[in-house]
C-alpha positions in Angstrom: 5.8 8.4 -6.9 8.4 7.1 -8.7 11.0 9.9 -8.4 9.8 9.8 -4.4 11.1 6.4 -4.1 14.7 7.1 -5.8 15.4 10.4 -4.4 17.6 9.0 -1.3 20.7 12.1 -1.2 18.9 13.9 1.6 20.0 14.2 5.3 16.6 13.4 6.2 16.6 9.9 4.1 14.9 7.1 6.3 15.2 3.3 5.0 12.3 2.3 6.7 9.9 5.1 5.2 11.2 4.6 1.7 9.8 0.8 2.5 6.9 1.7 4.0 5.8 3.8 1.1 6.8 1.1 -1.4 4.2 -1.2 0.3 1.7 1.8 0.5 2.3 2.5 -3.2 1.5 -0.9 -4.1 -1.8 -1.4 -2.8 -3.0 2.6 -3.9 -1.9 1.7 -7.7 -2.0 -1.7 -8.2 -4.9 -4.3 -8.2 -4.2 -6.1 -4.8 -4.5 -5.7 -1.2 -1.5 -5.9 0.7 1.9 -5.5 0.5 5.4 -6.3 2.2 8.5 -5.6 1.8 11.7 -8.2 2.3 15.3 -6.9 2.4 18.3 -9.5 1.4 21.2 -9.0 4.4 25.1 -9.5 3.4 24.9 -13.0 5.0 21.8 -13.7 2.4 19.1 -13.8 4.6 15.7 -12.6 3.7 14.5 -9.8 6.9 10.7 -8.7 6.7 11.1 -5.0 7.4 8.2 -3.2 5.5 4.0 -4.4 5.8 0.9 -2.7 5.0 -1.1 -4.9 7.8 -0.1 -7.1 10.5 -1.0 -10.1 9.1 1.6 -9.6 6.0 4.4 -9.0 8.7 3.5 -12.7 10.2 3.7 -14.0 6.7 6.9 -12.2 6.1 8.4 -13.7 9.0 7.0 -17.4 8.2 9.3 -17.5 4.7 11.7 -16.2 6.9 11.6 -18.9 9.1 11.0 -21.9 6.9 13.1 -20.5 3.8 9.8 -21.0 1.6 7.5 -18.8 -0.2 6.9 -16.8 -3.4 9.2 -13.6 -1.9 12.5 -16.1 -1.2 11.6 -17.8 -4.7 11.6 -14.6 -6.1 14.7 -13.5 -5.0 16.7 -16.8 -5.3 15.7 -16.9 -9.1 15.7 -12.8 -9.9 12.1 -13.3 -11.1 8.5 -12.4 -10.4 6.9 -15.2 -9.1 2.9 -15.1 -9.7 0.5 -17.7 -7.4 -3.2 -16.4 -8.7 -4.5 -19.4 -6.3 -2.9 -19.9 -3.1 -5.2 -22.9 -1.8 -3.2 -24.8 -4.7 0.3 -24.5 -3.6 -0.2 -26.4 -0.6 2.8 -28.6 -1.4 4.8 -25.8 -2.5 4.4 -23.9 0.3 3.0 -25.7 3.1 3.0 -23.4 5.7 2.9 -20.1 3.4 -0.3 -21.2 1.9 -2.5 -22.6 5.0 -1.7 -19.7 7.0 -2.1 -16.8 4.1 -5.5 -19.0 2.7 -6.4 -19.0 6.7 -6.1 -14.3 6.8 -8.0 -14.3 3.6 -5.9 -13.9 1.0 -6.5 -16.1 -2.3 -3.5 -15.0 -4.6 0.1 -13.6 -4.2 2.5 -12.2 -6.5 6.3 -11.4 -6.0 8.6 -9.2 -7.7 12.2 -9.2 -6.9 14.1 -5.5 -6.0 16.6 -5.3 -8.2 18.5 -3.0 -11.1 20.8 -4.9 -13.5 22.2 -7.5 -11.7 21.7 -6.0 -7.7 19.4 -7.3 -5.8 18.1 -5.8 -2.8 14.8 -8.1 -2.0 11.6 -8.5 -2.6 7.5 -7.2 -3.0 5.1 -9.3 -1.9 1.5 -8.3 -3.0 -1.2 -10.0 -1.6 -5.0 -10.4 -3.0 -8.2 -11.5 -0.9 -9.5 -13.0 -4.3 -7.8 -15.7 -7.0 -6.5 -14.1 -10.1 -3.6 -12.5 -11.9 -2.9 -9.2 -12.2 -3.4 -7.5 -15.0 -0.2 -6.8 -17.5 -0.3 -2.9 -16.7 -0.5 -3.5 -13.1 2.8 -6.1 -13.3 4.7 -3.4 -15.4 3.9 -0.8 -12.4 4.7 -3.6 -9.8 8.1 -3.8 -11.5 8.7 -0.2 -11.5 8.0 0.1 -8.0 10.1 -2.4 -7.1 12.9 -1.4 -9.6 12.7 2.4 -8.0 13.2 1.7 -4.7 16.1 -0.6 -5.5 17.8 2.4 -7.6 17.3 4.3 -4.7 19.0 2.5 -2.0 21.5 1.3 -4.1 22.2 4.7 -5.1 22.4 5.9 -1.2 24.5 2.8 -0.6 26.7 4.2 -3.3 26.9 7.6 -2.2 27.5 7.3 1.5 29.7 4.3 1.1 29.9 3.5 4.7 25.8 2.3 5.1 26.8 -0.8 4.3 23.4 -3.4 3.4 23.3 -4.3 7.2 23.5 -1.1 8.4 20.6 0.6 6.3 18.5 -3.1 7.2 19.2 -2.2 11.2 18.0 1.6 10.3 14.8 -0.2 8.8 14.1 -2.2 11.3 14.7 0.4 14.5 12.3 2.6 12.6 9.8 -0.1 11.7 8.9 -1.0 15.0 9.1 3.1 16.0 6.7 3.8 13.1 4.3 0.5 14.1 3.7 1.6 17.8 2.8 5.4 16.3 0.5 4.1 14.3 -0.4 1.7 17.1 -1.4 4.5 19.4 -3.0 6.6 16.6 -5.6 3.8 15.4 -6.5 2.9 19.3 -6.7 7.0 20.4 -8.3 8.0 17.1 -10.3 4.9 16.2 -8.2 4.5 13.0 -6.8 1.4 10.7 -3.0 0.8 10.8 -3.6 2.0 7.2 -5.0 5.2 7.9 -3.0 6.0 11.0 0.3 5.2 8.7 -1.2 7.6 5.7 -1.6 10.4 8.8 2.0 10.0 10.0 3.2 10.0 6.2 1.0 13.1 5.5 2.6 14.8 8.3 6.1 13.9 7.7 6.1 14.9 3.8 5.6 18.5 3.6 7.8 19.1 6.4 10.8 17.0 5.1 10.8 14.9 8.2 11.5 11.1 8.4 8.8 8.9 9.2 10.3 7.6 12.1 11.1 11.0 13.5 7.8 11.9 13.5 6.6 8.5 14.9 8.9 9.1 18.0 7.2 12.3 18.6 3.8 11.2 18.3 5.0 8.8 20.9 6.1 11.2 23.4 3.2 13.4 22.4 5.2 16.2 21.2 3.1 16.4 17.8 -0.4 16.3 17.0 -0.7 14.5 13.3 -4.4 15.1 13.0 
C-alpha cells in the first residue's frame, strides 16, 4: 500500500486517484470510519479534493469556508491534531463540531501531509464513536499520510512543470469525474459510494488505468466494471 501511494513516475499517474486511495486506505487499516483528504494551494488555501462519503466532502468544505477545524489546525501547526470527543469542541469549532456531531461522528483525528519540512495538506479521519486511536493505528495514519506526500512531491519534482495548482486542478476535474461514476454505479447496481469506488478502483488497477479514465468510461458506458 505504501509503495502504491509513492510510486507517481508513470504516464498513467492520476492526482485524484492517489487521493482517493489514501482516504480508502485509511478506513481499510485504521480504526475509524471516514476519511478526507485536503490539499494546501500556492496561495495557502486549504481545497477538499479527496472523501470516502459525502458527508466528509461537506465537512471538508465547512473548514474551508470558515478557516476552522482539526485539518486547517493541523496543517497551520505541522501536527496531528486528535479530538476523541467532538460534542466538546463546540467553542473550538463551532460549526465543525454541530454539523459533524449532527452525521454521526463522535471523534476526529488529523494528520498533516508532509516530508521534512513540505507540506502538502492534510488526513482527516473520522469515528462514529468517542475515543483515540490506538498508538499503532496513529503510526500507520502518519505513514499514510507521509507516503502520499513523498509521492506527489516526488512527481512535482520530476515533471517540474505540475506546479501545486496544476496537480490540485487535475484532482479536482477527476474528483467530480470519479463521484458521478460511482454516482451511477451505486443507483444502477444498488451499491454504496464505497463499494461502487472499490469497483472502479478494482477495475482500473490491473489494467494500469487512471481512475478517472475509467470513471469517464463508465460514464459513457463504454466499460462494464462489474
Amino acid at each position: 500500500m505504501l509503495l502504491e501511494l509513492t510510486d507517481t513516475l508513470g504516464e498513467q499517474f492520476d492526482v485524484a486517484g492517489l487521493l482517493h486511495q489514501l482516504a480508502t486506505a485509511a478506513t481499510e487499516l485504521l480504526d475509524v470510519d471516514a476519511a478526507g483528504v485536503l490539499l494546501l494551494a500556492e496561495d495557502g488555501r486549504l481545497v477538499p479534493v479527496a472523501a470516502t462519503d459525502v458527508s466528509i466532502n461537506r465537512l471538508e468544505h465547512l473548514e474551508a469556508e470558515t478557516g476552522m477545524g482539526p485539518g486547517l489546525e493541523s496543517v497551520r501547526g505541522r501536527k496531528c491534531v486528535n479530538c476523541p470527543d467532538i460534542e466538546r469542541e463546540g467553542e473550538r469549532w463551532s460549526r465543525f463540531a454541530r454539523q459533524a456531531h449532527g452525521k454521526g461522528f463522535r471523534a476526529v483525528h488529523a494528520v498533516p501531509m508532509t516530508v521534512r519540512t513540505d507540506i502538502v495538506g492534510g488526513l482527516l479521519l473520522f469515528r462514529q464513536r468517542v475515543g483515540m486511536l490506538c498508538d499503532d493505528d496513529h503510526r500507520a495514519a502518519r505513514l499514510l499520510a507521509r507516503a502520499a506526500a513523498t509521492g506527489l512531491l516526488h512527481r512535482r519534482t520530476v515533471h517540474y512543470l505540475e506546479t501545486v495548482n496544476g496537480q490540485m486542478r487535475q484532482a479536482l476535474t477527476s474528483r467530480i469525474v470519479i463521484e458521478q461514476a460511482k454516482g451511477f454505479l451505486a443507483g444502477r447496481y444498488n451499491l454504496t459510494p464505497e463499494a461502487a469506488f472499490l469497483l472502479l478502483r478494482a477495475y482500473a488497477r490491473p489494467r494500469q488505468e487512471r481512475l478517472s479514465n475509467v470513471a469517464q468510461a463508465v460514464i459513457e458506458g463504454r466499460i462494464d466494471v462489474t
